[in-house]
Each structure stands twice: as C-alpha cells, then as structure tokens.
C-alpha positions as CSV (number, residue, x, y, z in Angstrom):
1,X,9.0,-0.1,73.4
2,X,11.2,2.8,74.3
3,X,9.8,5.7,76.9
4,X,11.6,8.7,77.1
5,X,10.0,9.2,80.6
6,X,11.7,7.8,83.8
7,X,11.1,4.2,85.0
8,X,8.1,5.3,87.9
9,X,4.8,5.1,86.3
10,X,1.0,5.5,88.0
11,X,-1.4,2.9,88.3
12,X,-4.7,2.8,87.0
13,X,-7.4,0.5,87.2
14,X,-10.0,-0.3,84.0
15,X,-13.3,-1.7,84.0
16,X,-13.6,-3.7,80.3
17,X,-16.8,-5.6,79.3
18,X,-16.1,-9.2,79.0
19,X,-16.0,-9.9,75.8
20,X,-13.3,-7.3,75.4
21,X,-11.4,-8.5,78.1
22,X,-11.5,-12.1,76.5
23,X,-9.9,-10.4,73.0
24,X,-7.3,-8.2,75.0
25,X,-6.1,-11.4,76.7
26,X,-5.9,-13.8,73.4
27,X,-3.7,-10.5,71.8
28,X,-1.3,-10.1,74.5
29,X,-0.7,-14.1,74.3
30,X,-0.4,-14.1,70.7
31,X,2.4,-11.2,71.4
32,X,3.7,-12.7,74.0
33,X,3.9,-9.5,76.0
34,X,1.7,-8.1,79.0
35,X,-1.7,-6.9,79.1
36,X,-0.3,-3.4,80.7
37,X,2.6,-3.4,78.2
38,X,-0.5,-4.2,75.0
39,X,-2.4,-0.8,76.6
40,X,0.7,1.8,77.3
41,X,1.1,1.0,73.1
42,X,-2.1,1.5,71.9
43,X,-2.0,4.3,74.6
44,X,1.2,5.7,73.2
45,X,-0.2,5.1,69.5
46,X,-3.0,7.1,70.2
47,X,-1.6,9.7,71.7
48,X,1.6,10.0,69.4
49,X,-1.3,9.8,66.4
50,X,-3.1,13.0,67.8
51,X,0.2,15.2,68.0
52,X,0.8,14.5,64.6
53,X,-2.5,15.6,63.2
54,X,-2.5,18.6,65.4
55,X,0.9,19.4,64.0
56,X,-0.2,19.1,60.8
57,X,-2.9,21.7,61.4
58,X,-0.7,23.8,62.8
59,X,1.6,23.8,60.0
60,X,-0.9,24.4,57.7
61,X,-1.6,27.7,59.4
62,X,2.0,28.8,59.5
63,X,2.1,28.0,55.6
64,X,-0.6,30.1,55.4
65,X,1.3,33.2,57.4
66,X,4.5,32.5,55.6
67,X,2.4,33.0,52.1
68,X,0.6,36.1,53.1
69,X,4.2,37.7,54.6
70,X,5.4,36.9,51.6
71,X,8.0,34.6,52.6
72,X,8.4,31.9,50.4
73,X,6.3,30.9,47.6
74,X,3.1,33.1,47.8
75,X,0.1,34.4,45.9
76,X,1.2,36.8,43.2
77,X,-1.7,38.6,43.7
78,X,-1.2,39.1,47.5
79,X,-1.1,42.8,47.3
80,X,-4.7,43.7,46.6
81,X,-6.6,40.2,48.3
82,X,-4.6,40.4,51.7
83,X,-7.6,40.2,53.4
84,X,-9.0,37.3,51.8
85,X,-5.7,35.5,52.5
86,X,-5.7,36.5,56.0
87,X,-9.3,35.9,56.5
88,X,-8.5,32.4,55.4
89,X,-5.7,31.8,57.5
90,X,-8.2,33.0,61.0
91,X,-10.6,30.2,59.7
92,X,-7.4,27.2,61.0
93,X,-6.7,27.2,64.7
C-alpha cells in the first residue's frame, strides 16, 4: 500500500484479547504480509471511510446553499419559502 506520508512512522503498542490475536495472526499468514502492515490498512480503511462520509455530508450542505442562492438547479418557489430552505440547510453540519 502507497502512503503519501514520509518513510518515519511512530510506534504504538496494542493489547488484543487472545482470541483476536489468534485471527489477526492466521489473516496476515493467509496474506502473506505483516501484522503491522494488516493494521496500518484496516487503519487507513477506516480512516479514508470516515472522510468520505463526512464529505458527503458536507456536500450535501453546500447543495443545499447552492439551491437556496439560486445557483444551479433550485426550488422554483424559493422566493417566498427562503426560510424554510434555509432552516433546512442549519439542520446539516
């Protein structure tokens, strides 16, 4: 997997129940890969999975201000329920 970051990275230390441990090791054998190398991807998974859906919310919003400035498509009846639209678009954060 490709980091954009530089080559130093921190060290950490986990404590997994036993059972868990057990899993993780039969995984990374199966993918023929490293322990630390199977956690920075799920890490990275994760992580990259959370931006997105906060992105998405966040686009949502701006759709939402782009509408009730009238750019692009928006309500026709924008004119007299601005508030409504706007009140909506407070509700997303």
């Amino acid at each position: 997997m490709n980091y954009p970051e530089p080559v130093t990275q921190s060290r950490t230390q986990l404590y997994l129940p036993a059972s868990l441990y057990k899993k993780l090791k039969d995984k990374v054998k199966e993918e023929n890969i490293s322990l630390a190398e199977f956690i920075r991807r799920l890490l990275a998974k994760e992580l990259e999975y959370e931006k997105l859906a906060n992105t998405k919310e966040k686009d949502k919003a701006w759709e939402i201000f782009l509408k009730a400035a009238g750019i692009g498509k928006g309500p026709k009846n924008l004119a007299h329920k601005h508030d409504k639209y706007f009140d909506a678009g407070a509700k997303i954060k």
